[in-house]
C-alpha positions in Angstrom: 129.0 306.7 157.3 129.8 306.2 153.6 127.4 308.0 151.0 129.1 304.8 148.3 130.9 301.9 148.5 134.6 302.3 148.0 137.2 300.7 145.6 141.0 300.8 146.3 143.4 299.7 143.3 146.4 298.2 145.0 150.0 296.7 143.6 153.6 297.2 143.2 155.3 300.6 141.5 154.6 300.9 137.8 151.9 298.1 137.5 149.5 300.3 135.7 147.4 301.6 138.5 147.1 305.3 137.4 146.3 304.5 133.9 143.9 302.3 135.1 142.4 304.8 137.4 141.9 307.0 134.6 140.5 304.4 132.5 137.8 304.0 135.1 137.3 307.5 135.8 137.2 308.6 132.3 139.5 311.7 133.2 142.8 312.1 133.4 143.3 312.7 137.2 145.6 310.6 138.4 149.2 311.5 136.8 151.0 308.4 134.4 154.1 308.7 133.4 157.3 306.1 132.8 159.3 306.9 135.9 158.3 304.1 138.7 157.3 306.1 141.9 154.6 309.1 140.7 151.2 308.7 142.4 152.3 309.2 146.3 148.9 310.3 147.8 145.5 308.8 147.7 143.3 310.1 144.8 139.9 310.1 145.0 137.1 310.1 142.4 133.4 309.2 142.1 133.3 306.6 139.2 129.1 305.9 137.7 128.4 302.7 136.0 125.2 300.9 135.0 123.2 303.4 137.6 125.6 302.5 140.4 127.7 304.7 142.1 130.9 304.3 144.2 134.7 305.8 145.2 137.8 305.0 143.3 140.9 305.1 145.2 144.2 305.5 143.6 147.2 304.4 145.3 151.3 305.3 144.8 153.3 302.0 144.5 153.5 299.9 147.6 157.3 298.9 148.4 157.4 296.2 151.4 159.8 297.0 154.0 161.7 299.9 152.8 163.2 302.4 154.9 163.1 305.2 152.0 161.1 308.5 153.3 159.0 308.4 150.5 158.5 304.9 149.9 157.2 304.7 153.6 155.0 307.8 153.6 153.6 306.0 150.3 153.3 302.7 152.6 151.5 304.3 154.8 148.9 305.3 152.6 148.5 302.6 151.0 147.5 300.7 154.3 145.2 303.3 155.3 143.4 302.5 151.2 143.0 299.0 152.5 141.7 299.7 155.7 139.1 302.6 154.2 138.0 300.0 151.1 134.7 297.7 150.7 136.3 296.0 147.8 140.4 295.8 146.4 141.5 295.7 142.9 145.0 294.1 143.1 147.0 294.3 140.6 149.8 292.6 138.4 151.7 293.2 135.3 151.4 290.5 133.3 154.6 291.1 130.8 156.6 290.0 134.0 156.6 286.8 136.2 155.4 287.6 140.0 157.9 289.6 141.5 158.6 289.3 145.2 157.4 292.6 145.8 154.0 291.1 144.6 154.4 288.1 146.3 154.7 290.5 149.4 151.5 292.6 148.6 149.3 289.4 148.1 150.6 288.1 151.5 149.3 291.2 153.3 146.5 290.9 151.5 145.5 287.5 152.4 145.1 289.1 155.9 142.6 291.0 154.6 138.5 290.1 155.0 137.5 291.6 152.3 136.8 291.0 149.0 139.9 291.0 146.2 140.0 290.8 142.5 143.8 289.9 141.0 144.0 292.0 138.1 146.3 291.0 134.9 147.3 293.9 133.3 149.0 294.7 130.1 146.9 291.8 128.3 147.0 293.8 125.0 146.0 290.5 123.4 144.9 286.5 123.6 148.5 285.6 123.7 149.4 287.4 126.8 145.9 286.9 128.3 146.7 283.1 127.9 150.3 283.5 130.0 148.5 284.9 133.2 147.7 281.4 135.0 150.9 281.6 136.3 149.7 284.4 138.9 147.2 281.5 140.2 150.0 281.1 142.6 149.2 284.1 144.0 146.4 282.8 145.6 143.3 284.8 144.7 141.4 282.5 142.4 140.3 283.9 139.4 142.8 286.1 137.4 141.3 288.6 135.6 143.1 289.7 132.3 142.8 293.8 131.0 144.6 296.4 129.3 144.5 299.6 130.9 146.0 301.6 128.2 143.8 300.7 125.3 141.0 299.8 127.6 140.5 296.0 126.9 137.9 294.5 129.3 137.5 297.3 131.1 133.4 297.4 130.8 133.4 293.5 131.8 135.6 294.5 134.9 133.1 297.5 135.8 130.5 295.0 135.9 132.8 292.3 138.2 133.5 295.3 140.6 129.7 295.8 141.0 128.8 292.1 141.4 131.4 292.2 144.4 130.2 295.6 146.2 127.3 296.2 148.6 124.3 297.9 147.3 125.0 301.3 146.2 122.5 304.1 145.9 121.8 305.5 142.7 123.7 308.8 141.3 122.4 311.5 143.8 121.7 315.1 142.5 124.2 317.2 142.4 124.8 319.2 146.2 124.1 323.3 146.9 127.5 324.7 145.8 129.4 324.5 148.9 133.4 326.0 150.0 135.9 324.7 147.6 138.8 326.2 148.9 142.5 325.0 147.0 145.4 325.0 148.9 148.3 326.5 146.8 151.7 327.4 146.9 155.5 326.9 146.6 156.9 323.9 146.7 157.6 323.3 150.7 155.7 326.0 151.9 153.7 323.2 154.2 150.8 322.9 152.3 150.4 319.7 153.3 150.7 319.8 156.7 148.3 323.0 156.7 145.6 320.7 155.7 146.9 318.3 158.3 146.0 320.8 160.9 142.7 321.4 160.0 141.7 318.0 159.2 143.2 316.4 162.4 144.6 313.6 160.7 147.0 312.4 158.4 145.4 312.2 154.9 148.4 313.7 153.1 151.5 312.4 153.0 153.7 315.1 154.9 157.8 315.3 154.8 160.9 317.6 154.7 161.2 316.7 150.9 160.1 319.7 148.5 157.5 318.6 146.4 156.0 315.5 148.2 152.7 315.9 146.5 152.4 315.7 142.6 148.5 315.3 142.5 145.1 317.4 143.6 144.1 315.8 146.6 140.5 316.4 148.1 139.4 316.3 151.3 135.4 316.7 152.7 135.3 318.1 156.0 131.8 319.6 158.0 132.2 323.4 158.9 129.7 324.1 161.8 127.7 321.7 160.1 128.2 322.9 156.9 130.7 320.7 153.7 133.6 322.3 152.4 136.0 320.6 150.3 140.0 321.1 150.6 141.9 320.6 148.1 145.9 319.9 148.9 147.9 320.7 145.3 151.7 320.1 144.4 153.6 323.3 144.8 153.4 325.6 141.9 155.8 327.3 140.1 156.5 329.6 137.0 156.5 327.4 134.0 160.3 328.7 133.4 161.1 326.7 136.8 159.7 323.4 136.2 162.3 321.5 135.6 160.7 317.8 134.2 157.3 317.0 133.1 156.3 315.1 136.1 156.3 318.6 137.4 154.8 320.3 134.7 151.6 317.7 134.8 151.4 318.8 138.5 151.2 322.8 137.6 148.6 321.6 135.2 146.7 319.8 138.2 147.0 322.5 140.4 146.0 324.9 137.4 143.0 322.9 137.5 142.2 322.8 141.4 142.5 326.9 141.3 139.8 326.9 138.0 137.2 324.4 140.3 137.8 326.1 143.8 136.2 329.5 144.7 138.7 330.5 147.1 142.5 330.0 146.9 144.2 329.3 150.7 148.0 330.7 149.2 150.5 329.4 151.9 153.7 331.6 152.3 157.0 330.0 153.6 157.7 332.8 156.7 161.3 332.5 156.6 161.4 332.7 152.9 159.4 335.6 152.8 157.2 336.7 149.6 159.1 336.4 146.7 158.6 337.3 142.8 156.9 333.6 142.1 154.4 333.6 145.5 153.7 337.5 143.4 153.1 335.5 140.1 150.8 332.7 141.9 148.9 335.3 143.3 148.7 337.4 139.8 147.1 333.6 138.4 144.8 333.5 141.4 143.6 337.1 140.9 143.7 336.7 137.4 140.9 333.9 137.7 138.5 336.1 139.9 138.7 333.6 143.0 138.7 334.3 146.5 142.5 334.3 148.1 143.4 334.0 151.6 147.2 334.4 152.6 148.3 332.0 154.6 152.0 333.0 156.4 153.1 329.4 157.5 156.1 328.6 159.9 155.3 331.7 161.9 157.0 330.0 165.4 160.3 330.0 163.6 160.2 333.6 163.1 161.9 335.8 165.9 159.7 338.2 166.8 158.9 341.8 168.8 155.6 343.6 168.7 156.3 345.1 165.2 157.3 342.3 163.0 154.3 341.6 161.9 153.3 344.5 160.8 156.3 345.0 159.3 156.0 341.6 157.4 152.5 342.3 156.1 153.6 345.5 154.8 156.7 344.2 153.1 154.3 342.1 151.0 151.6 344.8 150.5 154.9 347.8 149.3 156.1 344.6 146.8 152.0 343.5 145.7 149.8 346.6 146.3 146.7 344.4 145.5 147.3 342.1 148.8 146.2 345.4 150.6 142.1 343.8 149.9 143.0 340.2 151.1 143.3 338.8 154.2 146.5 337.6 155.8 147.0 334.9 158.7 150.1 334.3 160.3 150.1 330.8 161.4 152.2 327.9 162.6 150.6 324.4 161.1 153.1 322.5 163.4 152.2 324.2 166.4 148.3 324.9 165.6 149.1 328.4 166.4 146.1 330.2 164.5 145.2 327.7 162.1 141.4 327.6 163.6 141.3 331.5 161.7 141.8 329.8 158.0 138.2 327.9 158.3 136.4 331.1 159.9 138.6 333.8 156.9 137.8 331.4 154.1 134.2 331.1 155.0 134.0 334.8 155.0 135.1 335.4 151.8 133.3 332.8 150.3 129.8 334.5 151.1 131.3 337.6 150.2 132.3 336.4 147.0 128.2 336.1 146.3 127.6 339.0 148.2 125.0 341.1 146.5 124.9 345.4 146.7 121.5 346.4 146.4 121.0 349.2 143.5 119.8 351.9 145.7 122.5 351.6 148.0 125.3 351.7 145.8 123.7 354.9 144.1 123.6 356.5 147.3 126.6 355.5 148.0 128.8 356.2 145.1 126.9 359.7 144.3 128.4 361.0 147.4 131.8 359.7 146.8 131.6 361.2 143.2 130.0 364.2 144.3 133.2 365.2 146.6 135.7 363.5 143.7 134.6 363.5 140.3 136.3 362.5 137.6 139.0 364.6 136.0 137.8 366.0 132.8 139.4 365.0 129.6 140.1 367.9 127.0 137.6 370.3 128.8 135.1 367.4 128.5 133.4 366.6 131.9 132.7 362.8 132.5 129.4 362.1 134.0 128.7 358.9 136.2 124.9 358.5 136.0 124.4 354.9 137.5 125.4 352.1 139.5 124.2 348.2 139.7 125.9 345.1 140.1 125.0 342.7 137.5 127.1 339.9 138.8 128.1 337.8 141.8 130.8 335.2 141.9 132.6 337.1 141.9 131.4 340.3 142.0 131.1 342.2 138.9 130.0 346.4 139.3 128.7 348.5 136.2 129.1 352.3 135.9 127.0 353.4 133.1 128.5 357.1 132.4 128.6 359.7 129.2 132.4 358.8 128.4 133.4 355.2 129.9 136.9 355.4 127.5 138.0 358.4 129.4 137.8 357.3 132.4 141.4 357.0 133.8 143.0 354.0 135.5 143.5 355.9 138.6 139.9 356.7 139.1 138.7 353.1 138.5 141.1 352.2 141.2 139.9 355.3 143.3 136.4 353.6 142.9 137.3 350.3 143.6 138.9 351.3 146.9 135.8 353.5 147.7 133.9 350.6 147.2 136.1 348.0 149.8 136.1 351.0 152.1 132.0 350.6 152.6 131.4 347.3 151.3 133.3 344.5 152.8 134.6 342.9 149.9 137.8 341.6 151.9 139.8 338.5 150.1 137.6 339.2 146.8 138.6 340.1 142.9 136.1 342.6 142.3 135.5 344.1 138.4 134.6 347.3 137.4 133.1 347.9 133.8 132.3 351.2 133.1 129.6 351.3 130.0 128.1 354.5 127.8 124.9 355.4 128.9 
C-alpha cells in the first residue's frame, strides 16, 4: 500500500517536464537541458505543500509508436507512471500548436480513469496564456496555463493538484536511518540490470546502449523486513572523459547519490577487468568514508577453471592494495548467479560501518600488538602509544593518543590499521586513524 498519493507529469519530448519537476520539488533533481530526449527513467521525489504530502513522478518524453531502443524503453516507463499514478499532470507547450505526438498522448490518455489536469506551459505572460484555448481540442476541459522556468502559477497549480488527490497524511517524521546503498560504476557495467535482479522487476530502463541512465534513480525494497533504499546512478567517469554536459550533470548526480548513501555497490564489467577509472571511482568512494562492495558483473561470460577467480581478485588487489579490506562478489545479474550475496554483504557492512570497539578491548588488544611491534624510534627517540578509544562511528574513526604522534611513520599506521581488520571485522569499511599527543 502507498504511504502518499502519487503524481505523474506526462507529455511529449522537450515539453518542460523536468523543469517542472524541479519547480515542484524545489531541487534540482531531475536533469534539463536543450537536447529533446534527457530524462529516460522514472524520478522520484516526495514534494510537501500546505501540510500535505505526496510522490512526484518524472517522466522521459513519451514518443507514440516508435521502434527506437530508447524511445521504447522510455515508452515503457512512461506507461508503467500511468498505471502507478492517483493523479496526471499532462502537459503541453504552449509556444506550439498541438502536435500529433500530443494528439497521441491525450488519446491514450482518455483511456485512462483517473484524474488529468492539461497543463499549458511556457505561459511566460497574459499574451501567451490567452493563446492556450486552442488545446480545448484536446479534450480535457480546463487548460491550465504556467511557466515552469520562472515559476508562474506554480503555487495555484500546487493547490489544484491537492484539490484533485485523495486524502494524504500529514508529513511523517523522519524514518531510523536505514541501508542506502548507491549503485555505481562504468558506463555499461550492468548497473541497471544489477538492480533488476534484486528488485525482481523492471524499474529501470535496461539496454545494450552505454549510458542508458543519466539520473539517480531510487528504489525502496524490505530486507528480511527491514527498508533499504537502492539507488541506480549513470555510469561514472573521470571528469577528463566526459565528453558533453548531459554527462557531466550525471557525474554530478551520481557524485551526489555516493555523498547520501552509506555504502557504495561498485559494479565491475568482468571481461573488461579493473581498469585505472573503476581504481579512480573507488579512490572517490574511499575518499568519502562509505562502505564499498565490489560487485564483478558478467561473471557467466568469463571462461573459467578452479583458479580464475582467485587469480582475478588478486589482479585487482596487486593494481589497488586497499580492495584487500572490501569485499568482492562475482556475479552474473543476467543469470542470478550470486546476486542474493549483494543484499546479505551490503547489510554486513552497513552495521559494521557503526560498529562500536569498546575501550578496554581495544587497549587490550592493541598493547599486545604493540608490545611485540613497537614503533621504530625516530633519532634515538622512542615513541610511546599510551591509549586507545574510538571516538567515532560512521564510519569508524580510531584515536591513538601517544608521546610523538608526528613521528609516527606511514608504515606503522598501516601496520595498525591491518592489526586492527585482522581482530575487528571491519570488512568493506574506510576506517581512520588519528594519532594525537598525549
Amino acid at each position: 500500500m502507498k504511504s502518499e498519493p502519487t503524481v505523474a507529469i506526462i507529455g511529449r519530448p522537450n515539453v518542460g517536464k523536468s523543469t517542472l519537476f524541479n519547480r515542484i520539488a524545489r531541487k534540482r533533481k531531475s536533469i534539463v537541458h536543450p537536447q529533446a530526449g534527457i530524462t529516460r527513467d522514472r524520478i522520484y521525489e516526495t514534494v510537501n505543500w500546505a501540510g500535505r504530502q505526496f510522490r512526484l513522478i518524472d517522466t522521459g518524453g513519451y514518443v507514440p509508436e516508435s521502434r527506437d531502443t530508447i524511445e521504447s524503453a522510455v515508452r515503457a516507463q512512461v506507461e508503467l507512471a500511468i498505471q502507478e499514478a492517483d493523479l496526471i499532470l499532462f502537459l503541453v507547450d504552449i509556444t506550439d500548436q498541438i502536435m500529433p505526438m500530443d494528439s497521441q498522448i491525450a488519446e491514450l490518455l482518455r483511456t485512462v480513469v483517473k484524474p488529468i489536469i492539461l497543463i499549458a506551459n511556457k505561459c511566460d505572460n497574459e499574451k501567451r496564456e490567452n493563446t492556450r484555448f486552442e488545446f480545448y481540442k484536446l479534450g480535457f476541459g480546463e487548460v491550465f496555463p504556467i511557466s515552469a522556468l520562472n515559476g508562474r502559477r506554480i503555487g495555484d497549480l500546487l493547490d489544484l493538484i491537492l484539490d484533485n488527490l485523495p486524502s494524504a497524511a500529514p508529513e511523517k517524521q523522519e524514518a531510523p536511518d536505514h541501508p542506502r546503498l548507491a549503485i555505481v560504476g562504468m558506463p555499461n557495467a550492468g548497473k541497471s540490470s544489477v538492480v533488476n535482479a534484486i528488485l525482481g522487476i523492471e524499474k529501470n530502463i535496461v539496454t545494450e546502449i552505454p549510458g542508458t541512465t543519466r539520473d539517480s534513480i531510487d528504489s525502496e525494497i524490505k530486507y528480511y523486513g527491514e527498508p533499504i533504499t537502492l539507488i541506480d546512478t549513470a555510469g561514472l567517469r573521470k571528469k577528463s572523459n566526459i565528453k558533453d554536459s548531459i554527462e557531466f550533470y550525471s557525474s554530478v548526480r551520481t557524485d551526489r547519490a555516493i555523498q547520501r548513501c552509506n555504502v557504495v555497490l561498485l559494479v565491475i564489467d568482468a571481461l573488461k577487468g579493473f581498469n585505472r577509472q573503476d581504481a579512480h571511482i573507488v579512490r572517490t568512494i574511499i575518499d568519502r568514508k562509505k562502505g564499498l562492495v565490489i560487485v564483478i558483473n558478467k561473471w557467466d561470460l568469463i571462461e573459467k577453471d578452479s583458479k580464475t577467480l582467485k587469480n582475478f581478485r588478486q589482479d585487482i588487489i596487486d593494481r589497488f592494495p586497499e580492495i584487500a579490506y572490501y569485499p568482492m562478489i562475482f556475479i552474473s545479474a543476467l543469470t542470478k548467479q550470486r546476486v542474493g550475496q549483494i543484499l546479505k554483504t551490503a547489510t554486513d557492512v552497513y552495521r559494521s560501518l557503526a560498529q562500536r570497539i569498546p575501550t578496554n578491548r581495544l587497549n587490550k588488544y592493541f598493547q599486545e600488538v604493540i608490545n611485540r611491534t613497537p614503533p621504530p624510534a625516530v633519532m634515538g627517540k622512542h615513541i610511546q602509544i599510551k591509549y586507545v578509544t574510538q571516538v567515532k562511528t560512521n564510519p569508524p574513526v580510531i584515536l591513538f593518543f601517544c608521546n610523538d604522534p608526528k613521528n609516527i611513520k606511514e608504515d606503522y599506521r598501516r601496520f595498525l590499521e591491518n592489526q586492527l581488520r585482522k581482530e575487528f571485522d571491519f570488512t568493506g569499511v574506510p576506517v581512520t586513524l588519528l594519532f594525537r599527543q598525549k
